[in-house]
N, C-alpha and C positions, 0 to 999 in steps of 0.2 A: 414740350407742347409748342408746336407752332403759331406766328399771331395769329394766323384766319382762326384755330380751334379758340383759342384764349378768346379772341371777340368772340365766336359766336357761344363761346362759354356764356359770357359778362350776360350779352341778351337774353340769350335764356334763362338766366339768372333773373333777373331782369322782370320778364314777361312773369314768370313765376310770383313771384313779389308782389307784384302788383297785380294780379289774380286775387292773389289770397285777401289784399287790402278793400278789393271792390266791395264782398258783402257786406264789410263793417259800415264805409261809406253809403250805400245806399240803404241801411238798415236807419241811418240816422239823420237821411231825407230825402225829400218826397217833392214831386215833379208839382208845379202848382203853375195854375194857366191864370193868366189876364194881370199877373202883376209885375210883370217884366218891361223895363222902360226902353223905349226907343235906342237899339243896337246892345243893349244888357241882356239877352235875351240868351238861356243856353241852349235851346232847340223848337222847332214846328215842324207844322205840317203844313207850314203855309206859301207852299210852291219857291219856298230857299232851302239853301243846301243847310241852315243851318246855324248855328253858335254866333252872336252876334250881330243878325241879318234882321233881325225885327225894327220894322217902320213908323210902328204906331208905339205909344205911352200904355200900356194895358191890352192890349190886343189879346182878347181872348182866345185868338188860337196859341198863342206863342207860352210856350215857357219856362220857368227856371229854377233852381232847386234853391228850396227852402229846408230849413230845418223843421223836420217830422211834428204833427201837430200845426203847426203856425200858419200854415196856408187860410185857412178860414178868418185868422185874426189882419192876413195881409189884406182880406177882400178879395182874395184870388180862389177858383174852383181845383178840383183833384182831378177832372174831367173836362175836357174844351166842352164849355156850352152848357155848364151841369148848374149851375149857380141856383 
């Protein structure tokens, strides 16, 4: 087997693996908006690209995963705006 087959063996490998791990991870939590502090933020929709880019302390658009259930005891909604 040559190296380029052996890498793209590995990645594919790889990609695979971490496929099958997604569902467990997201089955055991849950996107919660307004409790993510200033740059802790893991995503919006608030005109940045993204993971890390929240400005405000709570900013109810932005937000970040908690573990399933716990959203409502953080003060943070399941929904931007939903509170």
């Amino acid at each position: 087997m040559s190296a380029s087959s052996t890498l793209l063996a590995s990645a594919l490998t790889a990609v695979i693996a971490m496929s099958a791990a997604a569902p467990a991870v997201a089955a055991s939590k849950e996107k919660c908006y307004g409790v993510a502090a200033a740059g802790k933020n893991d995503c919006a929709a608030n005109g940045h690209s993204c993971a890390g880019q929240a400005k405000l302390d709570k900013d109810p658009a932005e937000w970040k995963y908690v573990a399933a259930g716990s959203c409502a005891q953080l003060g943070g909604m399941l929904q931007p705006g939903s509170k």
